[in-house]
C-alpha positions as CSV (number, residue, x, y, z in Angstrom):
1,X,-8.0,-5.6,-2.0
2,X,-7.8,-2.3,0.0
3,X,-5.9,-1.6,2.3
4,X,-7.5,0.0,5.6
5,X,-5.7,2.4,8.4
6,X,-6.8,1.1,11.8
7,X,-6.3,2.1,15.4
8,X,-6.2,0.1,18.7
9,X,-8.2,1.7,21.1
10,X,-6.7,-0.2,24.3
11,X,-2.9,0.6,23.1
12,X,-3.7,3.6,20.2
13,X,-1.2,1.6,17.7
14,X,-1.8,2.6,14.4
15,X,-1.6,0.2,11.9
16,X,-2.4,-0.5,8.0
17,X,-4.1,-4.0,7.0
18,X,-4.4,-5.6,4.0
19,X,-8.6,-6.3,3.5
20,X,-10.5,-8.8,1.6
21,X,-13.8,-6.8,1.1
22,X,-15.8,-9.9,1.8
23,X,-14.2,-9.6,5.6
24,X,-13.7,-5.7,5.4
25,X,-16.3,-5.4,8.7
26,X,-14.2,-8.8,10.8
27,X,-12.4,-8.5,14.2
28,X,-8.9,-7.1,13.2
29,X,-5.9,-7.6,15.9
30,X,-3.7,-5.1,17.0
31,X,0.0,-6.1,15.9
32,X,1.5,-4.5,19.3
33,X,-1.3,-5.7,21.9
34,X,-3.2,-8.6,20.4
35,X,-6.5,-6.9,21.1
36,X,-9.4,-7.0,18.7
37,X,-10.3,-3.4,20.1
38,X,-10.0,-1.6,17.0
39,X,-11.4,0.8,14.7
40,X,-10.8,1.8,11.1
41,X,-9.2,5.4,10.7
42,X,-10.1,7.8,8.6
43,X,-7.3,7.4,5.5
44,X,-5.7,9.8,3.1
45,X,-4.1,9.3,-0.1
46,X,-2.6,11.6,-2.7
47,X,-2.7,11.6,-6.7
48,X,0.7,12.8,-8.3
49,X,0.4,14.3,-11.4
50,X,4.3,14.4,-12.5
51,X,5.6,11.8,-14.9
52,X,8.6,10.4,-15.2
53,X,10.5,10.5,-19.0
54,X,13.5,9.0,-20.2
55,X,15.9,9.7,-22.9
56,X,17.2,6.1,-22.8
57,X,14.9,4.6,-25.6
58,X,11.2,4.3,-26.8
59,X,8.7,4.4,-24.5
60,X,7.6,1.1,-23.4
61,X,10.8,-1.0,-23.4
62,X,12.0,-2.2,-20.0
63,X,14.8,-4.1,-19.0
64,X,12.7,-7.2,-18.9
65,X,12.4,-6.9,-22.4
66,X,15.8,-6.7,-22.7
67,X,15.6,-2.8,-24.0
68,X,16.9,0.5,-21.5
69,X,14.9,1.1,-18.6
70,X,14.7,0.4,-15.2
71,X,14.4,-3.1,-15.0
72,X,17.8,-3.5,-16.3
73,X,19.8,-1.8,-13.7
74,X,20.6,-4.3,-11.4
């Protein structure tokens, strides 16, 4: 499920909303007014291309699986 950017046009909220694509084109409600005046905003999104390595063990052990990681700091 996407999520879409919207904009209230009585109040000019913004707002993000979790979609279902089936009702991607429904009446969504402002959070902050109520209205159903609104309009999906143009989004951006960005694509990181730095990774993240560890020295703590082999890759693909988390702290779920009871190796270093992550997951196991509490």
């Amino acid at each position: 499920m996407p999520v879409y950017e919207y904009t209230c046009q009585k109040c000019r909220t913004a707002f993000e909303r979790l979609v279902k694509s089936i009702s991607a084109d429904a009446a969504v409600r402002c959070p902050k007014c109520g209205s159903t005046r609104t309009s999906r905003s143009l989004s951006v999104f960005a694509v990181g291309t730095q990774t993240h390595k560890t020295t703590d063990g082999p890759a693909g052990i988390c702290g779920r699986c009871g190796g270093p990681g992550p997951c196991a700091i509490d």
